[in-house]
C-alpha positions as protocol buffer text, in pm:
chain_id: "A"
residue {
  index: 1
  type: UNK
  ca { x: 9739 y: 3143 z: 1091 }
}
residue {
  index: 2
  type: UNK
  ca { x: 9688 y: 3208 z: 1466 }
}
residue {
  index: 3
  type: UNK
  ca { x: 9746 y: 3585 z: 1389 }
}
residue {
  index: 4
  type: UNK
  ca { x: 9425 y: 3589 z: 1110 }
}
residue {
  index: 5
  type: UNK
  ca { x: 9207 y: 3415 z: 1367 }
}
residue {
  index: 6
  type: UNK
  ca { x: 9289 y: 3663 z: 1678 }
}
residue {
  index: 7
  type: UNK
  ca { x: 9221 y: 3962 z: 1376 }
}
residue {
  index: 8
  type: UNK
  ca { x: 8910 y: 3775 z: 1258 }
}
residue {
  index: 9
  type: UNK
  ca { x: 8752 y: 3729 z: 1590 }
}
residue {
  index: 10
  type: UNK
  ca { x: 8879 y: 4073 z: 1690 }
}
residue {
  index: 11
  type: UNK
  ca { x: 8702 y: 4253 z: 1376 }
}
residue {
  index: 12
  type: UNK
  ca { x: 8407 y: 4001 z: 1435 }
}
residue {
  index: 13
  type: UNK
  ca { x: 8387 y: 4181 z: 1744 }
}
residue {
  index: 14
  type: UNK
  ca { x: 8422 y: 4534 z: 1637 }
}
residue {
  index: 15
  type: UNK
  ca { x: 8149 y: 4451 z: 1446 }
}
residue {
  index: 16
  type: UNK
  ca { x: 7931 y: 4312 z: 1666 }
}
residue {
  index: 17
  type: UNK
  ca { x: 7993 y: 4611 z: 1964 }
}
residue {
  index: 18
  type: UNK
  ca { x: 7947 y: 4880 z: 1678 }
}
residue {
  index: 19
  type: UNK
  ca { x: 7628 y: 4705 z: 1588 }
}
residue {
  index: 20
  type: UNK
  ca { x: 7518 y: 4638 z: 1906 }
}
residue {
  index: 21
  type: UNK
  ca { x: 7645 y: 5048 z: 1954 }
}
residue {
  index: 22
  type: UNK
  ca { x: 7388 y: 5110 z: 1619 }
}
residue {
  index: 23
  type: UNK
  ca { x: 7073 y: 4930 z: 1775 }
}
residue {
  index: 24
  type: UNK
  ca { x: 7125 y: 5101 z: 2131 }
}
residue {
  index: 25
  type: UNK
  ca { x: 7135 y: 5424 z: 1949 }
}
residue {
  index: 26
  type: UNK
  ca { x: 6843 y: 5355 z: 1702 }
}
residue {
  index: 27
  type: UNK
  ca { x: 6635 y: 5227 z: 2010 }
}
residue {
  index: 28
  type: UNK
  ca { x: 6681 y: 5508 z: 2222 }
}
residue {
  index: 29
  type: UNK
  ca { x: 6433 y: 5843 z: 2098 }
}
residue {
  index: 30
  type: UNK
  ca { x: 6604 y: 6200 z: 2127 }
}
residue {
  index: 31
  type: UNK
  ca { x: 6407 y: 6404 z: 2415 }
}
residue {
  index: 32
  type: UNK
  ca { x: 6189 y: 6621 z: 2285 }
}
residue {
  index: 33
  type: UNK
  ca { x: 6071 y: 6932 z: 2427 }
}
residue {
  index: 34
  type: UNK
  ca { x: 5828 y: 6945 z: 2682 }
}
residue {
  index: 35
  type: UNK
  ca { x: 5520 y: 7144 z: 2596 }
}
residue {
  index: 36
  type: UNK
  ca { x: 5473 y: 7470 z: 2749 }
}
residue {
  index: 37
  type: UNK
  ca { x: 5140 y: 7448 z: 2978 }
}
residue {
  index: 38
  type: UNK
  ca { x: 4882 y: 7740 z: 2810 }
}
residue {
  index: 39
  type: UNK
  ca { x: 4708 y: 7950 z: 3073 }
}
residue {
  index: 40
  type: UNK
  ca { x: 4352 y: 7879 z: 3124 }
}
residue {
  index: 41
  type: UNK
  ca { x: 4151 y: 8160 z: 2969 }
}
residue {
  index: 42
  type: UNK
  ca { x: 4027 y: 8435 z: 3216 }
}
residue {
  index: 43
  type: UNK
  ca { x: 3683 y: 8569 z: 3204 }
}
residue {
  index: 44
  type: UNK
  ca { x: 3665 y: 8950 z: 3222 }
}
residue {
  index: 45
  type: UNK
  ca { x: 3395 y: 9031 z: 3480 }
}
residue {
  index: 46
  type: UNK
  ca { x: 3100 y: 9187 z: 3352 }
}
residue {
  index: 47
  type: UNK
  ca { x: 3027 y: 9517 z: 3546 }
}
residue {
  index: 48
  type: UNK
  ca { x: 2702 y: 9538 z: 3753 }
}
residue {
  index: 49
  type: UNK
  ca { x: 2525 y: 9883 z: 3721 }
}
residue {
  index: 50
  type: UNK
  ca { x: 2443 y: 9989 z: 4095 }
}
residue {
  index: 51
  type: UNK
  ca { x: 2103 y: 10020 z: 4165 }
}
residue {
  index: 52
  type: UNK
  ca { x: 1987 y: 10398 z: 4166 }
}
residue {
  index: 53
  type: UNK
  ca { x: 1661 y: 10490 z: 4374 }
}
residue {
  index: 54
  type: UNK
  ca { x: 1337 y: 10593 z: 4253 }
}
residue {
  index: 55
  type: UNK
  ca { x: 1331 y: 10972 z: 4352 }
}
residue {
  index: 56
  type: UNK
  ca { x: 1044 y: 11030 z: 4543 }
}
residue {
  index: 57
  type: UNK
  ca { x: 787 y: 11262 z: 4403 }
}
residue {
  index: 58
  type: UNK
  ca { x: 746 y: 11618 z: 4456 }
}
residue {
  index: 59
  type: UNK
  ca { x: 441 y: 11691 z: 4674 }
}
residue {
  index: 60
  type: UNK
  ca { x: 166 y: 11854 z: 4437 }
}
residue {
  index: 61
  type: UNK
  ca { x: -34 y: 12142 z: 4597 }
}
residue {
  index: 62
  type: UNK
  ca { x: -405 y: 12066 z: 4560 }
}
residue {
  index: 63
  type: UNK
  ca { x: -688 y: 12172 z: 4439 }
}
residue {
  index: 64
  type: UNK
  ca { x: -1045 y: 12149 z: 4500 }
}
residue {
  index: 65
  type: UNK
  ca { x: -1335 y: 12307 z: 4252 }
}
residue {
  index: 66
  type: UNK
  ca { x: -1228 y: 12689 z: 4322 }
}
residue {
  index: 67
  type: UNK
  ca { x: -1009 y: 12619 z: 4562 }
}
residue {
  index: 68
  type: UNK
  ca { x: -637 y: 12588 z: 4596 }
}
residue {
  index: 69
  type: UNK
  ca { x: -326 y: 12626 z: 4796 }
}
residue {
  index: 70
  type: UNK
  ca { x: -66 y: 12835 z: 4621 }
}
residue {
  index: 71
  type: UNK
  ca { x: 314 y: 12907 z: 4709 }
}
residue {
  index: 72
  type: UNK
  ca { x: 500 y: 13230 z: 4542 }
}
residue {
  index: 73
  type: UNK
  ca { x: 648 y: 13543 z: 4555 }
}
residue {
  index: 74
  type: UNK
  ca { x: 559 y: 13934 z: 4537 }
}
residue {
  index: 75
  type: UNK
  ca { x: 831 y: 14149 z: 4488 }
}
residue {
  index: 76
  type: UNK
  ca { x: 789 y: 14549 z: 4547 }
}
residue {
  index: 77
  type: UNK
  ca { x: 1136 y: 14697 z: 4518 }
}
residue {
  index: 78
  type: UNK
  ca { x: 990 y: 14962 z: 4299 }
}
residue {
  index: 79
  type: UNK
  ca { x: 897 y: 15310 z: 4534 }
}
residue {
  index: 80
  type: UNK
  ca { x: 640 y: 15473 z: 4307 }
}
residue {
  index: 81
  type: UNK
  ca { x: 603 y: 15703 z: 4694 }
}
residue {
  index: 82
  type: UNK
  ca { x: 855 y: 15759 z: 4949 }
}
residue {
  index: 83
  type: UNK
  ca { x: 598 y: 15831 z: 5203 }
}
residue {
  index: 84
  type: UNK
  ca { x: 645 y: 16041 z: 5514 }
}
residue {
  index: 85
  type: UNK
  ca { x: 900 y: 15958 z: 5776 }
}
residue {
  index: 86
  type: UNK
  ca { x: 869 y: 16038 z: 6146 }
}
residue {
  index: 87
  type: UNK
  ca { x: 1147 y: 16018 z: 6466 }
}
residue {
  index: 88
  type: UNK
  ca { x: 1043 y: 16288 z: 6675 }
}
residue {
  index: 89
  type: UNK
  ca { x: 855 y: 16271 z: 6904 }
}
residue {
  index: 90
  type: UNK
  ca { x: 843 y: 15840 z: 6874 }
}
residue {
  index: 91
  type: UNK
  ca { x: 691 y: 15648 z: 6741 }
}
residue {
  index: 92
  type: UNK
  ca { x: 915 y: 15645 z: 6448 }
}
residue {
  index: 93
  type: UNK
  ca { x: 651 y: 15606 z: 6156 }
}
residue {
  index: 94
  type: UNK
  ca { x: 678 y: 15550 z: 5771 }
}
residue {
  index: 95
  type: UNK
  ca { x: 337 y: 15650 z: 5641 }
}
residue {
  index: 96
  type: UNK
  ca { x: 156 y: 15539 z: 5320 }
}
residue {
  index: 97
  type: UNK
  ca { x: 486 y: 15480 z: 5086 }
}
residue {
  index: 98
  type: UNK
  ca { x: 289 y: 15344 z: 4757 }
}
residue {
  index: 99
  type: UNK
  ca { x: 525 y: 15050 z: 4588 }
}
residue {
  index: 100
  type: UNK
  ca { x: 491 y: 14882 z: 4257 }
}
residue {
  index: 101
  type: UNK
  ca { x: 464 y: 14513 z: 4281 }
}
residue {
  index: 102
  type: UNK
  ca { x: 532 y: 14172 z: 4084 }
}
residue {
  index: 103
  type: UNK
  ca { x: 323 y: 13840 z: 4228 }
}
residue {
  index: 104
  type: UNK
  ca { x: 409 y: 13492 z: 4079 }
}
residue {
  index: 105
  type: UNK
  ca { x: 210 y: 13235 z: 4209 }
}
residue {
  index: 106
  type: UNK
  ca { x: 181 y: 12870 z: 4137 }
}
residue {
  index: 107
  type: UNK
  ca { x: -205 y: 12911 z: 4028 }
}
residue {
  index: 108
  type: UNK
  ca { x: -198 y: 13199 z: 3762 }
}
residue {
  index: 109
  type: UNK
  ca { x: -519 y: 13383 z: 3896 }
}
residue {
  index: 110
  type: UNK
  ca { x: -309 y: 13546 z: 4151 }
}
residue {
  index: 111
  type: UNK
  ca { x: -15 y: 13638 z: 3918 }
}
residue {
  index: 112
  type: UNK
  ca { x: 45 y: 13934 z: 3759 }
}
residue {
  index: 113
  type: UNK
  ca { x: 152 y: 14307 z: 3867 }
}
residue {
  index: 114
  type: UNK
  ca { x: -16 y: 14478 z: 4143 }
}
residue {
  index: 115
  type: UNK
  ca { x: 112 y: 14753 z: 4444 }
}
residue {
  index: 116
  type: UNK
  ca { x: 112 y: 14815 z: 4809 }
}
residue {
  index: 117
  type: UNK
  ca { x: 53 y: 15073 z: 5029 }
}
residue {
  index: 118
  type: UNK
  ca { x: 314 y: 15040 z: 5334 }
}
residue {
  index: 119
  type: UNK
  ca { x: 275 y: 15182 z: 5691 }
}
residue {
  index: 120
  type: UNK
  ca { x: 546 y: 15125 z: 5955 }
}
residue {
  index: 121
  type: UNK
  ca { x: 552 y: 15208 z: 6314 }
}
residue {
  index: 122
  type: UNK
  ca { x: 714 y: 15111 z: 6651 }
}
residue {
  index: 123
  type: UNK
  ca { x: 930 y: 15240 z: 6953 }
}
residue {
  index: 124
  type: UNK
  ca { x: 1266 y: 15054 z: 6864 }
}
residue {
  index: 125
  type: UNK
  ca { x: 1517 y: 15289 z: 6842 }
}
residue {
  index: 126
  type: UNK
  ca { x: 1652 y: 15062 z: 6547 }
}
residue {
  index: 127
  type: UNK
  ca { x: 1388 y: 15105 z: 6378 }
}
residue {
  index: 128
  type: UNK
  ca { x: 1475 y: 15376 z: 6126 }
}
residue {
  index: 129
  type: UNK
  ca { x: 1644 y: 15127 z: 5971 }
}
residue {
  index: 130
  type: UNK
  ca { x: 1318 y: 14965 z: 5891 }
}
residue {
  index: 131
  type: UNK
  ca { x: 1505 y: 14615 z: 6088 }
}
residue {
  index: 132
  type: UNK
  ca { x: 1392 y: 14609 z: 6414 }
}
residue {
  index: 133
  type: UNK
  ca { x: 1010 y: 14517 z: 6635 }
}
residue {
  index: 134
  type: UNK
  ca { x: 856 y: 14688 z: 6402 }
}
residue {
  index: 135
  type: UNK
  ca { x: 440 y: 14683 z: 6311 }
}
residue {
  index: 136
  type: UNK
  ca { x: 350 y: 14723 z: 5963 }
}
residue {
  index: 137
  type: UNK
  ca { x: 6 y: 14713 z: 5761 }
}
residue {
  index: 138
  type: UNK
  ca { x: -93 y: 14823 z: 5416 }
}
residue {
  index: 139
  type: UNK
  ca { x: -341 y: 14798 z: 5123 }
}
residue {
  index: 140
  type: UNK
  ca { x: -268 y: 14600 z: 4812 }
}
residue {
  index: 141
  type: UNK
  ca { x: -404 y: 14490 z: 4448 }
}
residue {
  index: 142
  type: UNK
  ca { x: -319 y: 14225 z: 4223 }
}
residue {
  index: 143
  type: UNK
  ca { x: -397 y: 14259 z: 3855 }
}
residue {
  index: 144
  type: UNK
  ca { x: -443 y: 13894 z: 3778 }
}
residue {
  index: 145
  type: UNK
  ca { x: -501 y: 13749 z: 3401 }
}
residue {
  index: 146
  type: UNK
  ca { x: -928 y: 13771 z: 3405 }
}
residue {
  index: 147
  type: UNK
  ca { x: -1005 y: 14005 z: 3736 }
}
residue {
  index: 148
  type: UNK
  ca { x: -809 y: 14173 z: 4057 }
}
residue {
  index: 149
  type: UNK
  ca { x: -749 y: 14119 z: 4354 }
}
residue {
  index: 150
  type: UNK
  ca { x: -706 y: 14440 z: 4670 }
}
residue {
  index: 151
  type: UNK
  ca { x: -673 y: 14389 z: 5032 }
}
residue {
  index: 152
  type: UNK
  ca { x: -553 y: 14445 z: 5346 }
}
residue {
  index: 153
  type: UNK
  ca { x: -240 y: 14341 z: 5509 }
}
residue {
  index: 154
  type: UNK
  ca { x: -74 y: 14290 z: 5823 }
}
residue {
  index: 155
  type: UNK
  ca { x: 259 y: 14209 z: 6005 }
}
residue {
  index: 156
  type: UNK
  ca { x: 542 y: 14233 z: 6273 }
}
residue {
  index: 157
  type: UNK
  ca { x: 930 y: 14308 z: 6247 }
}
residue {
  index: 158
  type: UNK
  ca { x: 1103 y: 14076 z: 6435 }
}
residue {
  index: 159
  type: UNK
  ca { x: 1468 y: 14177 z: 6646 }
}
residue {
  index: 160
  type: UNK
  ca { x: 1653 y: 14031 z: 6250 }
}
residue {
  index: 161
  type: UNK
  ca { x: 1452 y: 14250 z: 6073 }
}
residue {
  index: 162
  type: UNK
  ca { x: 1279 y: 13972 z: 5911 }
}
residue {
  index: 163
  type: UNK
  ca { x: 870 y: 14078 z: 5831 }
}
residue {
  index: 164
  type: UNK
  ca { x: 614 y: 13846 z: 5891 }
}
residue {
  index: 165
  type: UNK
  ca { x: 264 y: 13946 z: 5763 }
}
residue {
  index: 166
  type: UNK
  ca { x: -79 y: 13790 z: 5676 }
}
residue {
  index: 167
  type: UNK
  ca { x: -331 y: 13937 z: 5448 }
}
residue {
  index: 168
  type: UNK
  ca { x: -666 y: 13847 z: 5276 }
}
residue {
  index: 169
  type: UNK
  ca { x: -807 y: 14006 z: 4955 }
}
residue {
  index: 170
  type: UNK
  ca { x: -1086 y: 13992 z: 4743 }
}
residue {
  index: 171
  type: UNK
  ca { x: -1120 y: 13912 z: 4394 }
}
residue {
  index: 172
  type: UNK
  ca { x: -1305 y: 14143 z: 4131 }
}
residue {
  index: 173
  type: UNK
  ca { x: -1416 y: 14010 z: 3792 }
}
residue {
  index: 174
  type: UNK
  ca { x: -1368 y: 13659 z: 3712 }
}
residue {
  index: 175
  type: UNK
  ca { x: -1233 y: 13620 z: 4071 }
}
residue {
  index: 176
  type: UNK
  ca { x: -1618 y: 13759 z: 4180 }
}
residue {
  index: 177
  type: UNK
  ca { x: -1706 y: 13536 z: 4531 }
}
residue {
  index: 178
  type: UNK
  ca { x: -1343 y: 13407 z: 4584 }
}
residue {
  index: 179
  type: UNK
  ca { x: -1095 y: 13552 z: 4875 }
}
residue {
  index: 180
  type: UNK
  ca { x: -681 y: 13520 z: 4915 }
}
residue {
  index: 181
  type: UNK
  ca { x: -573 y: 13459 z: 5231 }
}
residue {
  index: 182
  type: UNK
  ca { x: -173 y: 13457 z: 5163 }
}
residue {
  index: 183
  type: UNK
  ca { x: 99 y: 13483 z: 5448 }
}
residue {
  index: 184
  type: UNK
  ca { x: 473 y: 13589 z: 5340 }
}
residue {
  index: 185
  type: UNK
  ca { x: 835 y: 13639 z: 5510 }
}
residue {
  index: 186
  type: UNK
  ca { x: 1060 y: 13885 z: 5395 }
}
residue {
  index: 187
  type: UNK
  ca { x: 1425 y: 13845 z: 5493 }
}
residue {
  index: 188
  type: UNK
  ca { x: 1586 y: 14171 z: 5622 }
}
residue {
  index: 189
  type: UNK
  ca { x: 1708 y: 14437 z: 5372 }
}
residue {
  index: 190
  type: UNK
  ca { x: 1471 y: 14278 z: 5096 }
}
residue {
  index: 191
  type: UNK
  ca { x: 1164 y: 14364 z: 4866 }
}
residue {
  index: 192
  type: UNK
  ca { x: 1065 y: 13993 z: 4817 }
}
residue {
  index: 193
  type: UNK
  ca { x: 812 y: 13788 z: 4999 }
}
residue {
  index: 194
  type: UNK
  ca { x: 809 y: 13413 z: 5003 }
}
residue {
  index: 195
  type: UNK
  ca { x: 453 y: 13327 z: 5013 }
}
residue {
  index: 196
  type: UNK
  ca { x: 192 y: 13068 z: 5068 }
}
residue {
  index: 197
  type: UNK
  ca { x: -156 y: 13085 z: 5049 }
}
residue {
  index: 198
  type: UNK
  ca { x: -510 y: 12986 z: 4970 }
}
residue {
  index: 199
  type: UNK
  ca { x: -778 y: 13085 z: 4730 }
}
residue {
  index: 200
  type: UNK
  ca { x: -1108 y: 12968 z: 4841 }
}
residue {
  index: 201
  type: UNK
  ca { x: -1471 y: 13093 z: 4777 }
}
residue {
  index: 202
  type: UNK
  ca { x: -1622 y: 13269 z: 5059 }
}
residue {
  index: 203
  type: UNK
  ca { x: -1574 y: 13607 z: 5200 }
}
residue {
  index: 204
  type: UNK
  ca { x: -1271 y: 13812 z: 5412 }
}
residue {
  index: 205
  type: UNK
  ca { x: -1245 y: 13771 z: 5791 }
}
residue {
  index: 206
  type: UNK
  ca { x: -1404 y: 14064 z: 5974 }
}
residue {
  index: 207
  type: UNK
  ca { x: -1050 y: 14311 z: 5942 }
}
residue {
  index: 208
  type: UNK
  ca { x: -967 y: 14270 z: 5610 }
}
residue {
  index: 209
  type: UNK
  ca { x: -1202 y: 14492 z: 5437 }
}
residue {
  index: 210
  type: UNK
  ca { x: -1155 y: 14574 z: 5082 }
}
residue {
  index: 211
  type: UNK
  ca { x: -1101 y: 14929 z: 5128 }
}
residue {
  index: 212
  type: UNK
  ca { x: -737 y: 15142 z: 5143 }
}
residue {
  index: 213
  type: UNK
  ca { x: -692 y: 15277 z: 5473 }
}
residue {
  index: 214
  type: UNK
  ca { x: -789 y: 15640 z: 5555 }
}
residue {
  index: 215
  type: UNK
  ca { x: -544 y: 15900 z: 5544 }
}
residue {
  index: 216
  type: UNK
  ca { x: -405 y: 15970 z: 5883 }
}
C-alpha cells in the first residue's frame, strides 16, 4: 500500500516535470538566422565632359573695293639662263640669269606663272656662294588669270644668306590702274619667297618703272 502511493506520487511527478519539460520547450522559439544587412546601392558617377575653348578665329586679310593685302609665295627654282658670273677683278657679279617662276597668292589676280630677271653683286668674298652681304635687283612678270603683272625688284643678302627684297609692279589688262607692292624673304640655299603684299589702285613709286633693266 505505502509502496503504490510513493510509485503513484513518484510517476505523478514524472509526469508533471516532463510536462512542465514539454511547455518550457514549446514556449521557447528556435533562433533563427539573423538577416544579412544588403549594401546600399551605389550610384555610378556620371562623367562630366571638360569644357573645350572656342578657338579663336583666324585673322582674315582685308579688302577694300580694289584693294587688298595678300600673303604667298613665288617660287623660281627653274634657270631658263645661267647668266654671267664675275670674281675677278671684284665685285663678284651674277648678271641677268632669266628664271621661270610660280606665284600663289591669297587673292588670285596675282597668281599664276611668271619669271625674273636676277642680278647679284657685292664685295664679300663669300659671296660666290650667292650667301653672303650681297645686293640683288631684277625685273619680273606675273601672268595672272585676266591681265599681267612686270616690275622691278630690289633686295639685300644678309651675313645667313637669307634675301630680303621689295618690289612694285604694274598690272596690264584687267589689272589696268592697279600696282603690287609685295616684299618676300628667302631662306638661304632656296628658290622660294614668303611674301606679303598689297594690291591697290594708283601708280609705282618713282624707281620701280615698268621697264627690264638695260643690258650692262
Amino acid at each position: 500500500m505505502c509502496a503504490y502511493h510513493v510509485a503513484g506520487r513518484l510517476a505523478a511527478g514524472l509526469a508533471v516535470v516532463t510536462l512542465v519539460a514539454g511547455c518550457g520547450a514549446a514556449a521557447s522559439p528556435s533562433p533563427s538566422a539573423a538577416p544579412t544587412p544588403t549594401a546600399a546601392p551605389t550610384v555610378a558617377p556620371t562623367a562630366t565632359a571638360a569644357p573645350t575653348a572656342t578657338p579663336a578665329p583666324a585673322p582674315s586679310l582685308w579688302t577694300q573695293g580694289e584693294a587688298a593685302a595678300v600673303t604667298g609665295t613665288i617660287s623660281c627654282g627653274t634657270v631658263i639662263k645661267a647668266g654671267a658670273e664675275g670674281s675677278s677683278p671684284p665685285p663678284y657679279t651674277l648678271i641677268d640669269q632669266d628664271l621661270l617662276c610660280a606665284a600663289a597668292a591669297s587673292d588670285p589676280r596675282v597668281t599664276g606663272t611668271g619669271s625674273f630677271s636676277l642680278n647679284i653683286e657685292g664685295w664679300d668674298p663669300a659671296l660666290p656662294t650667292w650667301g653672303s652681304n650681297g645686293v640683288a635687283w631684277g625685273y619680273q612678270e606675273i601672268q595672272g588669270p585676266d591681265g599681267t603683272w612686270a616690275g622691278r625688284t630690289y633686295g639685300l643678302y644678309d651675313k645667313d644668306g637669307v634675301l630680303h627684297n621689295f618690289g612694285v609692279m604694274v598690272g596690264g589688262g584687267a589689272y589696268e590702274g592697279l600696282i603690287y607692292a609685295v616684299a618676300g624673304t628667302v631662306p638661304a640655299s632656296s628658290s622660294t619667297a614668303d611674301t606679303v603684299g598689297l594690291i591697290q589702285p594708283g601708280a609705282p613709286p618713282p624707281g620701280f618703272p615698268v621697264t627690264p633693266f638695260p643690258a650692262p
